[in-house]
N, C-alpha and C positions, 0 to 999 in steps of 0.2 A: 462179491464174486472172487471165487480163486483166480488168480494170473500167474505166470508162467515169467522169470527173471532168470538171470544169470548170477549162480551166486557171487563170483567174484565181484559184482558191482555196487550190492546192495543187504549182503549178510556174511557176517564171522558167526564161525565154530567158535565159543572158549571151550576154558578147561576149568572142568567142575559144573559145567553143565547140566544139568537132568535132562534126559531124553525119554523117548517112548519109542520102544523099538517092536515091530511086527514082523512075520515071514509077508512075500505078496501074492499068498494063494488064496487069497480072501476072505480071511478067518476074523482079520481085526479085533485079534487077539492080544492088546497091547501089556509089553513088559517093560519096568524101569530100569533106568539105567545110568550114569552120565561121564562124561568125555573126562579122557585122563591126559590123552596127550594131541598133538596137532600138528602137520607140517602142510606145505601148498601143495600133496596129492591124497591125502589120507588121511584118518582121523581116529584114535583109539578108546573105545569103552570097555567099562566093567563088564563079565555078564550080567545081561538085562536077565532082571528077576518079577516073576509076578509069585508073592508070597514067598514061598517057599522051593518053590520050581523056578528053573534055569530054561531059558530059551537055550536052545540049542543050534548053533549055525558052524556051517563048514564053508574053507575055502570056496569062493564061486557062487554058492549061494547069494538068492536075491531077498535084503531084507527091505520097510520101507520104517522109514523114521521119522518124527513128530518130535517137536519143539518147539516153546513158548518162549517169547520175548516180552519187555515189557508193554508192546501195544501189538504185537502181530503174533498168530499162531503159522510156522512154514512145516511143510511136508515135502516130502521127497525121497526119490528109492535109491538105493546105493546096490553094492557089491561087498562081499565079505572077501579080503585080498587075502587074511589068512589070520593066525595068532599070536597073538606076546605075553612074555612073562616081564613083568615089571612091577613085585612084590607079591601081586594078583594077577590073576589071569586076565588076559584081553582080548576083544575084536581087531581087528583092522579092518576096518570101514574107507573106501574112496569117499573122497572127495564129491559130491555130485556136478555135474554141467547146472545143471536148474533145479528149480525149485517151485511151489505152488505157495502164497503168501495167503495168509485170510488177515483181516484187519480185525481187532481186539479191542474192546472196550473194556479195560483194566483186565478183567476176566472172563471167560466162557460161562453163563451161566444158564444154567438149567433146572424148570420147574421140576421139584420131584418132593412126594410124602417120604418123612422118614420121623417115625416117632425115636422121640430123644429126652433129653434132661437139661434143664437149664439151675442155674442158684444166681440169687442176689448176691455180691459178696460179702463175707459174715464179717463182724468184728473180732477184730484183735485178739486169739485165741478161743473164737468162735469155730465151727466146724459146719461148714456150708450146709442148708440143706436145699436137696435138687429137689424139683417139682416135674411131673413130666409133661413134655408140649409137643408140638408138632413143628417140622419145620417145613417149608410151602415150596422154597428154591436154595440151590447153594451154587457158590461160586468159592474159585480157592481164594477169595478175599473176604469173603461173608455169606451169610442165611439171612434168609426170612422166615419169622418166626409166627404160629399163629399162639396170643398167650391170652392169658383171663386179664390179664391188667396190664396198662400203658406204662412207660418211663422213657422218665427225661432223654435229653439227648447227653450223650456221652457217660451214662451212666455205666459200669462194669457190672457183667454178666459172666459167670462160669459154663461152658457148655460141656455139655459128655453125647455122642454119638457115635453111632456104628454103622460102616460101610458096606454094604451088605456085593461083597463082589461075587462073581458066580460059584466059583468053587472056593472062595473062604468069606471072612468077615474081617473088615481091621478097626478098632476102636481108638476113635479122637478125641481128646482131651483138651479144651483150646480155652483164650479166654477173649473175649468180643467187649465191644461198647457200640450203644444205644445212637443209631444214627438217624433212625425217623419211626416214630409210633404214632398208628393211627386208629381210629374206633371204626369196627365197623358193626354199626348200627343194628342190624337187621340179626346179627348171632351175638351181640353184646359179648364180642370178642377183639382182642387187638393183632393188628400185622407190626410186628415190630422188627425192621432193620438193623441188624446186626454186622460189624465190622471187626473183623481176627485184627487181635492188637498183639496175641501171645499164642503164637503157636509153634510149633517145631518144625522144621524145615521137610523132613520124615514126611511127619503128618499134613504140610500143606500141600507135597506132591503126594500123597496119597490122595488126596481131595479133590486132584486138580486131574489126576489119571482116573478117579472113579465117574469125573464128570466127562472125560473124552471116552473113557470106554461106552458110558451111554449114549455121548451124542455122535460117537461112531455108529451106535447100532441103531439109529433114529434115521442117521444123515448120513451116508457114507462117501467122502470123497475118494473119487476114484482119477 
């Protein structure tokens, strides 16, 4: 369950952050973004972008912001104080009184089909070849895989999928290792557990924002 804290007691803002910034008129339209600068009343980001579009906030306005730490995901609505130039444009964001905390186990993760590509990796001036599979859940640490054949643990896997978000698509390129395969019997198929050993910082919060935009529109905290 979400609780309600004081941020001064039990959460820092840094700098370089990745955030998830929305308006609070209940759209939970989330856009990225992350913290450039920081002092004890206010806090500044890039324009939060989703693709190719710019959120748009003006002095006064109320936005609400999401953030991932390494064991808790916190939320909480700010005030836009107004704007800076400091090479790029920026927010000024207050400070919040509080905050709502959820407890995190490594990652959010959420069942979801999404047909993709997987490869073994090739030898030594070989040239991968993908096979196509299905993945069953992701998390921005790893998938489950449903495939024709089991493999070892730790074995390296090439993945290629596509984020299918509402008004665009953004394609991942990552590479994983084999951290549990199992038979399952009855579709003489295997669930194979997958762990991102090599992905791009981009592409993990692309992952990690396509799984909040879902489990915002499933679960909404309010």
């Amino acid at each position: 369950m979400a609780r309600r804290v004081t941020l001064a007691v039990e959460f820092e803002i840094e700098v370089n952050q990745v955030i998830w910034v929305t308006r609070t008129d209940g759209q939970d339209d989330w856009y990225v973004s992350n913290v450039q600068d920081c002092d004890n009343k206010n806090f500044c980001i890039s324009i939060p972008t989703q693709g190719p579009n710019p959120l748009i906030l003006r002095e006064g306005d109320a936005a609400k912001v999401l953030l991932i730490s390494e064991a808790s995901r916190f939320e909480f609505q700010t005030l836009v104080m107004g704007r800076r130039y400091d090479n790029i444009p920026l927010y000024v964001l207050a400070l919040p009184k509080e905050y709502k905390r959820i407890q995190l186990r490594d990652f959010v993760r959420i069942p979801i089909v999404l047909e993709m590509y997987y490869a073994e990796l090739p030898e030594d001036g070989q040239a991968p070849v993908f096979i196509p599979c299905s993945c069953l859940d992701l998390s921005g640490g790893g998938m489950r895989l449903l495939l024709k054949k089991g493999y070892h643990t730790d074995t390296g896997l090439l993945l290629k999928f596509t984020l299918p978000f509402d008004k665009y698509v953004e394609n991942v390129e990552a590479m994983g290792k084999v951290v549990r395969s199992s038979l399952i019997n009855s579709v003489n198929l295997y669930h194979v557990g997958v762990e991102f050993i090599k992905i791009s910082r981009r592409q993990q919060d692309l992952v990690v924002r396509f799984i909040l935009t879902k489990l915002y529109g499933q679960n909404r905290l309010r």
